[in-house]
C-alpha positions as CSV (number, residue, x, y, z in Angstrom):
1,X,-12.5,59.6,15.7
2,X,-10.3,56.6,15.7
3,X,-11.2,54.3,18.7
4,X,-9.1,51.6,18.1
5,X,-5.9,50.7,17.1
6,X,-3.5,47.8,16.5
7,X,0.2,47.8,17.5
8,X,2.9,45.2,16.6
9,X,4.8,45.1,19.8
10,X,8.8,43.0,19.9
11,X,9.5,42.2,23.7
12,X,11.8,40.2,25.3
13,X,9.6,37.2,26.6
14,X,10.5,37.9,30.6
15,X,10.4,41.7,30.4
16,X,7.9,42.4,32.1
17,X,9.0,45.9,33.4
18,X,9.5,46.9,30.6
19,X,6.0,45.8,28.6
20,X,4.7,47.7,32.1
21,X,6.8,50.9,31.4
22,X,5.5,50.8,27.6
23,X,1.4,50.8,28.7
24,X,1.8,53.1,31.0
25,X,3.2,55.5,28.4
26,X,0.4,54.3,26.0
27,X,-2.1,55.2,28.6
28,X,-0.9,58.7,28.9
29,X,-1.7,59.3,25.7
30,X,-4.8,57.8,26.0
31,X,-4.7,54.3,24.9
32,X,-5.7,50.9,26.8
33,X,-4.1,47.8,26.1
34,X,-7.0,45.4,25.2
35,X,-6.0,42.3,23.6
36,X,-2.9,40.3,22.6
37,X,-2.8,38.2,19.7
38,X,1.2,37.2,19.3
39,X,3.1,40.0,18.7
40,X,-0.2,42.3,16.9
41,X,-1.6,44.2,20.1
42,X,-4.7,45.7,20.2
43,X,-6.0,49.1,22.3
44,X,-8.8,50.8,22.6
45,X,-9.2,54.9,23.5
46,X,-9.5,56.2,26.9
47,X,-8.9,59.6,28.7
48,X,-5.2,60.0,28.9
49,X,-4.5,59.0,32.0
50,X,-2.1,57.8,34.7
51,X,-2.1,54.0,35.4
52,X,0.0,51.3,36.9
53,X,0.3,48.6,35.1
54,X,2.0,45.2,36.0
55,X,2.9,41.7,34.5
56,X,2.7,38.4,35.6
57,X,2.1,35.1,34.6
58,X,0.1,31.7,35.2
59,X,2.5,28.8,34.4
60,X,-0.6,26.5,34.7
61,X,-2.6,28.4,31.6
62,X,-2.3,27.5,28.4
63,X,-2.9,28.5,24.6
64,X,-5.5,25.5,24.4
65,X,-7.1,26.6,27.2
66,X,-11.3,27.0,26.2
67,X,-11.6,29.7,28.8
68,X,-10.2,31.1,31.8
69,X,-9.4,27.8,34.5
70,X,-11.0,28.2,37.6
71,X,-7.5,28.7,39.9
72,X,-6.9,31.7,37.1
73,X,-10.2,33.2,37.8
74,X,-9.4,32.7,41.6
75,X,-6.5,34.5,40.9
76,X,-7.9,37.5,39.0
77,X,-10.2,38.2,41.7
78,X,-7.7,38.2,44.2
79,X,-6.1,40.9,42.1
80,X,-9.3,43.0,41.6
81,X,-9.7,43.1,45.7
82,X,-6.7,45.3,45.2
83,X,-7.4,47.5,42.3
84,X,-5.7,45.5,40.2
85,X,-8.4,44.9,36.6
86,X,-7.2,42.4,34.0
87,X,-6.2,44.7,30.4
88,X,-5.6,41.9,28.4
89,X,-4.3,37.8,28.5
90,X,-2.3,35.4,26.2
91,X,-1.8,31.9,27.7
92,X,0.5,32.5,30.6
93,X,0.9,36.1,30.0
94,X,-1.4,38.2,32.0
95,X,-2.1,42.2,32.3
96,X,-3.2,44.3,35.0
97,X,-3.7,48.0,35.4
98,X,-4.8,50.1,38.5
99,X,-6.0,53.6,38.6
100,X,-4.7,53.9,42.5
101,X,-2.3,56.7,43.5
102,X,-0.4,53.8,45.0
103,X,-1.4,50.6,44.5
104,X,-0.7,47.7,46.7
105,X,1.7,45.5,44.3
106,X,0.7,41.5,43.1
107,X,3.6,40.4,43.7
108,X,4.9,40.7,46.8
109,X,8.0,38.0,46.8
110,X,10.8,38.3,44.7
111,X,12.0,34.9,45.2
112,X,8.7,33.9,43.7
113,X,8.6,36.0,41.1
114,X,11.6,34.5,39.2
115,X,10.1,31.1,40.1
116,X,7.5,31.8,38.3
117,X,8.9,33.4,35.5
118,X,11.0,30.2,35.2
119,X,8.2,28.2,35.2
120,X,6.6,29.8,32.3
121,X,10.0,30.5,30.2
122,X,10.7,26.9,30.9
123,X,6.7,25.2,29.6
124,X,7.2,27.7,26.2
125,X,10.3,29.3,25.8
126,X,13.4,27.5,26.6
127,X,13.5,25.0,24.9
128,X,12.4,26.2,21.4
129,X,14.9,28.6,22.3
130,X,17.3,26.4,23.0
131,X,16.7,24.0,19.9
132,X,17.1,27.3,17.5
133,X,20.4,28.1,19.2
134,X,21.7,24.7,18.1
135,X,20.4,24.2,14.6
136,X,21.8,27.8,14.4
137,X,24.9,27.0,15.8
138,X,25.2,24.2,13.5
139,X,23.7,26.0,10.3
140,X,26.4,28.8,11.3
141,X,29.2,26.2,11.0
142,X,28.7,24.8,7.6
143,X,27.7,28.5,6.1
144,X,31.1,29.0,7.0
145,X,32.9,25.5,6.4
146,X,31.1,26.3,3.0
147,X,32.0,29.6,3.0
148,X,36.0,29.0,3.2
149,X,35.2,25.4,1.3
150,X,33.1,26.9,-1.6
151,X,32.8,30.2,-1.6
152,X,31.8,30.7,-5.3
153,X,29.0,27.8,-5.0
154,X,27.8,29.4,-2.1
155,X,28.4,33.2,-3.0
156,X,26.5,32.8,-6.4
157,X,23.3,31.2,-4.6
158,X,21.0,33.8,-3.6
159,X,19.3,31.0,-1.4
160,X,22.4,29.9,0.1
161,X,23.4,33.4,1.0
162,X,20.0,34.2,1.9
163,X,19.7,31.0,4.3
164,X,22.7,31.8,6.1
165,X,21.9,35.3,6.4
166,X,18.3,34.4,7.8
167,X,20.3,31.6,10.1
168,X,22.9,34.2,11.4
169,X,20.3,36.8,12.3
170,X,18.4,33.5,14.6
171,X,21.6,33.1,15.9
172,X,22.3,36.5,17.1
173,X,18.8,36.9,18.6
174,X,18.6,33.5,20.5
175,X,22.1,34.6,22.3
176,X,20.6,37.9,23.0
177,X,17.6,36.2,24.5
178,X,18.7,32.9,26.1
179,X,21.4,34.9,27.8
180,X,19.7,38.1,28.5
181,X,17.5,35.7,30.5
182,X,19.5,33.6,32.0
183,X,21.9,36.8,33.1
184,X,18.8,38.6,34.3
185,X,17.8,35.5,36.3
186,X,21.8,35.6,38.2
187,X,21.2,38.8,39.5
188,X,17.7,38.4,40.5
189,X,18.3,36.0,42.4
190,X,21.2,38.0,44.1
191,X,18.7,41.0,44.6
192,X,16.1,38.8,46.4
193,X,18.6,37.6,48.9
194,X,17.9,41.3,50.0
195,X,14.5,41.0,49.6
196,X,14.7,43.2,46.7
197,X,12.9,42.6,42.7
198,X,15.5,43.3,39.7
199,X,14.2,45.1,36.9
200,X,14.2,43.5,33.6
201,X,15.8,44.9,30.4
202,X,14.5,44.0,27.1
203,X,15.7,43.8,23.5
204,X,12.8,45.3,21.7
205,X,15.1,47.7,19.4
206,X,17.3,44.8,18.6
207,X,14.2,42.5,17.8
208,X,12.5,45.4,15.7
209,X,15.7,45.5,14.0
210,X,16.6,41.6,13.2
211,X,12.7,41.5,11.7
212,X,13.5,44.1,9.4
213,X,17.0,43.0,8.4
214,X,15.1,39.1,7.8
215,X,12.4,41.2,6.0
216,X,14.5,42.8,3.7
217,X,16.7,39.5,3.0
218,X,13.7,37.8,2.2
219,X,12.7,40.2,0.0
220,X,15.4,40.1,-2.3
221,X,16.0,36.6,-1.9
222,X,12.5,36.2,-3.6
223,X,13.2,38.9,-6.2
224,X,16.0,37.2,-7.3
225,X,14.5,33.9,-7.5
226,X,11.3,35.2,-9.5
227,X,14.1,36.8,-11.8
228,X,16.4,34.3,-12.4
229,X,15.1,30.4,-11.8
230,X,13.2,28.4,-13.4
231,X,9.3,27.9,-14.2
232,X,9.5,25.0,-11.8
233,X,11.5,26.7,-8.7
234,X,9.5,30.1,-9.2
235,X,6.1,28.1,-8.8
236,X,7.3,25.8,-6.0
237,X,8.7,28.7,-4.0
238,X,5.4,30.6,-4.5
239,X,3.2,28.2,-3.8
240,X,5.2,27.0,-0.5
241,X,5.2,30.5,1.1
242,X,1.4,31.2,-0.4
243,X,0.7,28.1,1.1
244,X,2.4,28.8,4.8
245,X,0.6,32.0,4.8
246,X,-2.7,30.2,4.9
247,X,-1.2,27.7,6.7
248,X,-1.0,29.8,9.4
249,X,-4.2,31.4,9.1
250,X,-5.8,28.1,8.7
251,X,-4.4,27.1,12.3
252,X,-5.4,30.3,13.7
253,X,-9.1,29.8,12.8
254,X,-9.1,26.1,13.7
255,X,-7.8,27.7,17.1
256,X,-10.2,30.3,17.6
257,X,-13.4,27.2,16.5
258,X,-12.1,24.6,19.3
259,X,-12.0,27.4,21.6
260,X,-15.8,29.0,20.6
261,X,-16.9,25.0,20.4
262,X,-15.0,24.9,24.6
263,X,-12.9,22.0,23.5
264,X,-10.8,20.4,26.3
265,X,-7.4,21.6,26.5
266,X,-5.9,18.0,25.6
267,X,-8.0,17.2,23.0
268,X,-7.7,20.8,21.4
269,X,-3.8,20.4,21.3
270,X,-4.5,16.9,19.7
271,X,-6.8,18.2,17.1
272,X,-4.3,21.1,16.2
273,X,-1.2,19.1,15.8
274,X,-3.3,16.4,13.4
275,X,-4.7,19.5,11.7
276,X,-0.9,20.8,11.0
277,X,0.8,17.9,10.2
278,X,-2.1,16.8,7.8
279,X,-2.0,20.5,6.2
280,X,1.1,20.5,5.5
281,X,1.6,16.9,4.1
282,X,-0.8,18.1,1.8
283,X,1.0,20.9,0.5
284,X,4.1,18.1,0.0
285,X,1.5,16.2,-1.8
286,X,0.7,19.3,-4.1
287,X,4.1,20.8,-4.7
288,X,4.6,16.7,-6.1
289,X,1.7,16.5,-7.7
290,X,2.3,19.7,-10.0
291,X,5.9,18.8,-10.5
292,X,4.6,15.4,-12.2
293,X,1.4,16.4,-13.5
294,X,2.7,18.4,-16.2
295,X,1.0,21.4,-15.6
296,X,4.8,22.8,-15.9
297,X,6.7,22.6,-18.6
298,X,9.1,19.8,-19.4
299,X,12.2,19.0,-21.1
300,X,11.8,17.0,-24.8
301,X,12.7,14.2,-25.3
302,X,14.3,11.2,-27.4
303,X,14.4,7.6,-27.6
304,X,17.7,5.9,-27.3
305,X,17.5,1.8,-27.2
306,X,14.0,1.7,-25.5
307,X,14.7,4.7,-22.9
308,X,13.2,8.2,-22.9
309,X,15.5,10.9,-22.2
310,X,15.7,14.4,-21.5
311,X,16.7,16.6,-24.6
312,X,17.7,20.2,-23.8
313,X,17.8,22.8,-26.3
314,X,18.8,25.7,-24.4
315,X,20.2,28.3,-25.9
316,X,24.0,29.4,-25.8
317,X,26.3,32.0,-26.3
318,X,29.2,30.1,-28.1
319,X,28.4,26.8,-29.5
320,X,30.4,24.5,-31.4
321,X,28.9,25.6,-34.8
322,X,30.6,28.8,-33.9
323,X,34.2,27.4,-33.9
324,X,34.3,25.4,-36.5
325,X,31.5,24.1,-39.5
326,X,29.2,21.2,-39.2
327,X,26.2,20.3,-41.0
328,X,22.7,21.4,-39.9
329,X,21.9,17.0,-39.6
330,X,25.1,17.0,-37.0
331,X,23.8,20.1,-35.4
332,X,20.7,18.7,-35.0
333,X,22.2,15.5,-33.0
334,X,23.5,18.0,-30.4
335,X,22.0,18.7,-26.4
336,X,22.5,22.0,-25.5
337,X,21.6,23.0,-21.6
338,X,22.3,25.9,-19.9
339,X,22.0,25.9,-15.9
340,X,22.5,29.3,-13.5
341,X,22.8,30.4,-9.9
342,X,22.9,33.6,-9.4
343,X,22.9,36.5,-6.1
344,X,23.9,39.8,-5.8
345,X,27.2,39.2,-5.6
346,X,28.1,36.8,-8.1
347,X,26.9,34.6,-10.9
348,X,28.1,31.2,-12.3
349,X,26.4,30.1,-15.4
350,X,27.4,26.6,-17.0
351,X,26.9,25.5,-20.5
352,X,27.6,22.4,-22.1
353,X,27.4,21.3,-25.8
354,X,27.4,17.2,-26.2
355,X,26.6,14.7,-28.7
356,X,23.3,12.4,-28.0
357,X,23.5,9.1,-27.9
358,X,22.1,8.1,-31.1
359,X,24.2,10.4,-33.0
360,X,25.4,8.5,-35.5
361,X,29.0,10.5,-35.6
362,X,31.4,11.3,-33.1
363,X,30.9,15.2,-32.6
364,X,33.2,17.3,-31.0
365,X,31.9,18.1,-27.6
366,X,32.2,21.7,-25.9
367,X,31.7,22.7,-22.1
368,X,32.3,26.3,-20.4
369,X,31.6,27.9,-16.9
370,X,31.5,31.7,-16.6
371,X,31.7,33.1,-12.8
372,X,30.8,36.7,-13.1
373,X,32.2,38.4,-10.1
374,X,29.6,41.6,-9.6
375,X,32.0,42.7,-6.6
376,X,35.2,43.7,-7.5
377,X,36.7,42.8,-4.0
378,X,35.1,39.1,-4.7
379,X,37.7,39.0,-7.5
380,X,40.9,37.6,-6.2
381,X,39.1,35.1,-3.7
382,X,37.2,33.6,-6.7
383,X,40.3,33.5,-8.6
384,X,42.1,31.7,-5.7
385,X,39.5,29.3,-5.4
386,X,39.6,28.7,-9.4
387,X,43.5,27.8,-9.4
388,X,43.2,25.8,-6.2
389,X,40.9,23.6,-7.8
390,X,43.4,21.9,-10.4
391,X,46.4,22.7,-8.3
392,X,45.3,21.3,-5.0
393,X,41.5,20.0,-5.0
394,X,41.8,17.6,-7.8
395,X,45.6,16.1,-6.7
396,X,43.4,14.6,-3.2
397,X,44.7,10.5,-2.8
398,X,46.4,11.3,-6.4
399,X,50.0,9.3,-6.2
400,X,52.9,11.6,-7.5
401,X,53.4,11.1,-11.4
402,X,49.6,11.5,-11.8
403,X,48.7,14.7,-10.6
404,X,47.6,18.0,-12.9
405,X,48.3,21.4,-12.2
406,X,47.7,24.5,-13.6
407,X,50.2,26.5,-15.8
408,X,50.3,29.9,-17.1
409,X,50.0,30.5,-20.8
410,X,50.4,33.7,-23.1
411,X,46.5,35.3,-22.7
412,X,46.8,37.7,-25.5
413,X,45.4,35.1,-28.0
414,X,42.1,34.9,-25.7
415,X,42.1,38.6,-24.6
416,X,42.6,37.5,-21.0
417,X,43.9,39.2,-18.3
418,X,45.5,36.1,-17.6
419,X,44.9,32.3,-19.0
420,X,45.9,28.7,-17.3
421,X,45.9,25.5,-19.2
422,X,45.8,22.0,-17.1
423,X,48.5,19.7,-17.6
424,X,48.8,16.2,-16.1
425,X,52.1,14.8,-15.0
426,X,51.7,11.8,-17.0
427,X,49.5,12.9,-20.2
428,X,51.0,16.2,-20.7
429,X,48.6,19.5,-21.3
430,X,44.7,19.1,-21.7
431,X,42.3,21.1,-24.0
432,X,40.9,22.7,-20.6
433,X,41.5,26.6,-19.6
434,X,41.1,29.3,-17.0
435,X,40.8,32.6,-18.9
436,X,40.7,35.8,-16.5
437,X,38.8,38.9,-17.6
438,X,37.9,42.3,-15.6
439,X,34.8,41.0,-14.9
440,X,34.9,37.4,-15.0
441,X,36.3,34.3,-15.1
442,X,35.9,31.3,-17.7
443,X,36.5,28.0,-17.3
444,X,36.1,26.0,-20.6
445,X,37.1,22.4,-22.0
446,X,37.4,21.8,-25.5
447,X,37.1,18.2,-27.8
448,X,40.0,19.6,-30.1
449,X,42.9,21.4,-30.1
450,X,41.9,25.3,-29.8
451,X,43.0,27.9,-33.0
452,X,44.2,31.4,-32.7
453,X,41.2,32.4,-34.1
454,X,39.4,30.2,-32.0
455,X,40.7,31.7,-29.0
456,X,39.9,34.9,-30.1
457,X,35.9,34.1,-30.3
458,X,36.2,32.5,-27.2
459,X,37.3,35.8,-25.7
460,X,34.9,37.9,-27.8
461,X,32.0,36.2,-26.9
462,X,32.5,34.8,-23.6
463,X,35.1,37.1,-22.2
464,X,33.3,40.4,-22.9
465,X,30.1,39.8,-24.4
466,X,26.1,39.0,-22.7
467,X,26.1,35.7,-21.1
């Protein structure tokens, strides 16, 4: 039989009714809280039985703490005179059950009480809390500035979308905790005028819920990356959660020695915070050290009057050699790269065809961008954005008589839904188009003057075909 378990328990950090409402259950069914280690509880099986259970909390203890100070021993025989035996401790947090009918309570003073409470939300709470609500406020803000900015930038990024998702959700639960608390505290202090203690009410079920909804995000955030980025971002995001993961164990175990070895408080909090920051500089220094050791692949290269530069030979759907003939030796003077950014709802991939710069000719140069809009109700707001670009974003400080604009043009000869060529008030149209399809937009420039027949492979193969 089974005669321990572990629990993850979510409470609100001044519930302490309801924590005490919760063991008291767990003891009916005949299991005794026994340790805390963050949010991973741990219990041990007795007779189901019926104990009282209450919460308090030393201000003056800490997580550094070797052992139990001697005012907190002081204290926890002043509870045992009463019945009252010590379940389980975390730093401030402290447990007591009682197996009297009636126990005489530890706290006897509400005014107290929430003093104390204070003082303990105030040494480890607050003001984490408080510094999360503002970088969340502020991450909040420019997700959204972005959000009506951008959208398409910020809609196609899985790790933008999964950023501001994870930075919404901290939002939501710092509100629901700061003011919880600070609501809870009003009233309290209200009820002890009358010399009565407020219960507390937690948010356990929305906690439970918010680290399953982060979960999940994260989840497929990391699916998508592992599908869809590069060599270099896959191992670099790998590595920097593998490496938090021990991290954190790392810290835990360092911890656990100071406080075997009875370290001094202040000199265990000094070793701990040298011990992260030199941990985690080293992970820096890896993540650097792989990018440049070449471990990972890289990029070829060529020489161009003394320099080495990157040559990219990514592969493309429509290429200039598509369009119209040139030799294999001009082909071969080409860079061909290929970037993407992709999420769940959208996908922008951009391509570009240019000469190098020791190619002897001048080659015709091609670029495209293809937004593939996966949600159908994502299709007119990426279209707006598209046409505000050239209409609106690029005209900016541009002095009448300069500015470009787009204008519609017949799309049967690119298959289109729709096409838009950019014309400029003072050098007429430009080789560059916006070519609507069911399921996508394209955005391509070209070096020449574009064929009908041209158009037609541009619509085949970029307006319907694989990306």
């Amino acid at each position: 039989m089974k005669t321990t378990k572990r629990r993850f328990e979510f409470f609100t950090f001044y519930d302490h009714t309801g924590i005490a409402r919760h063991l008291e259950r767990m003891a009916q069914k005949g299991w005794l809280l026994q340790g805390i280690h963050g949010n991973l509880w741990s219990y041990r099986t007795i007779a189901p039985t019926k104990l009282a259970f209450t919460v308090t909390y030393y201000p003056d203890a800490s997580a550094f703490d070797p052992e139990p100070s001697e005012g907190e021993l002081c204290f926890r025989d002043f509870c045992a005179h009463t019945g009252w035996q010590l379940a389980a401790s975390s730093a401030q947090l402290q447990i007591f059950y009682n197996d009297r009918t009636d126990p005489i309570p530890i706290e006897t003073d509400p005014n107290l009480e929430i003093e104390t409470i204070h003082r303990y939300a105030g040494k480890t709470i607050l003001l984490p809390y408080s510094l999360l609500l503002f970088i969340g406020l502020l991450s909040t803000f420019f997700f959204v500035s972005r959000l009506l900015g951008d959208p398409i930038g910020l809609l196609a990024s899985s790790t933008n979308l999964f950023t501001g998702y994870v930075w919404c959700l901290e939002l939501l639960l710092c509100l629901t905790e700061l003011g919880g608390y600070f609501r809870w505290r009003h009233r309290a202090k209200k009820a002890a005028v009358r010399g009565e203690f407020l219960d507390t009410r937690g948010h356990s079920l929305l906690q439970s819920v918010i680290l399953i909804a982060a979960l999940a995000g994260f989840v497929l955030w990391l699916l998508s990356v592992l599908l869809t980025e590069t060599i270099l971002i896959k191992a670099t995001v790998l590595f920097t959660y593998g490496w938090m993961v021990v991290l954190a164990l790392l810290l835990w175990g360092i911890l656990r020695l100071l406080k075997r070895w009875k370290v001094s408080k202040d000199f265990s909090r000094i070793i701990y915070i040298i011990a992260t920051l030199l941990l985690t500089f080293c992970m820096v220094g890896v993540i650097f050290w792989v990018g440049g050791s070449g471990y990972l692949p890289e990029p070829e290269t060529y020489t161009y009057q003394g320099s080495e530069l990157a040559l990219y030979l990514d592969e493309l759907p429509l290429t200039v050699e598509d369009l119209q003939p040139i030799s294999s030796d001009d082909s071969d003077a080409y860079i061909r790269r290929r970037s993407a950014s992709q999420s769940p709802l959208l996908a922008r991939f951009d391509m570009e065809q240019r000469p190098r710069l020791d190619a002897e000719e001048d080659l015709p140069r091609l670029e495209y961008t293809i937004t593939l809009v996966k949600v159908s109700s994502l299709y007119d707001l990426c279209r707006n954005q598209l046409l505000k670009y050239w209409n609106e974003t690029e005209n900016i400080g541009v002095p009448e008589g300069h500015r470009t604009s787009y204008e519609a043009r017949d799309a049967a000869p690119w298959g289109a839904l729709d096409a838009y060529q950019v014309v400029s008030e003072d050098c007429g149209p430009r080789e560059r188009y916006l070519l609507c399809y069911e399921d996508r937009f394209v955005e391509i420039f070209f070096d020449w003057a574009p064929t009908t027949d041209q158009m037609a492979q541009v619509g085949t193969v970029l307006g319907q075909g694989q990306v």
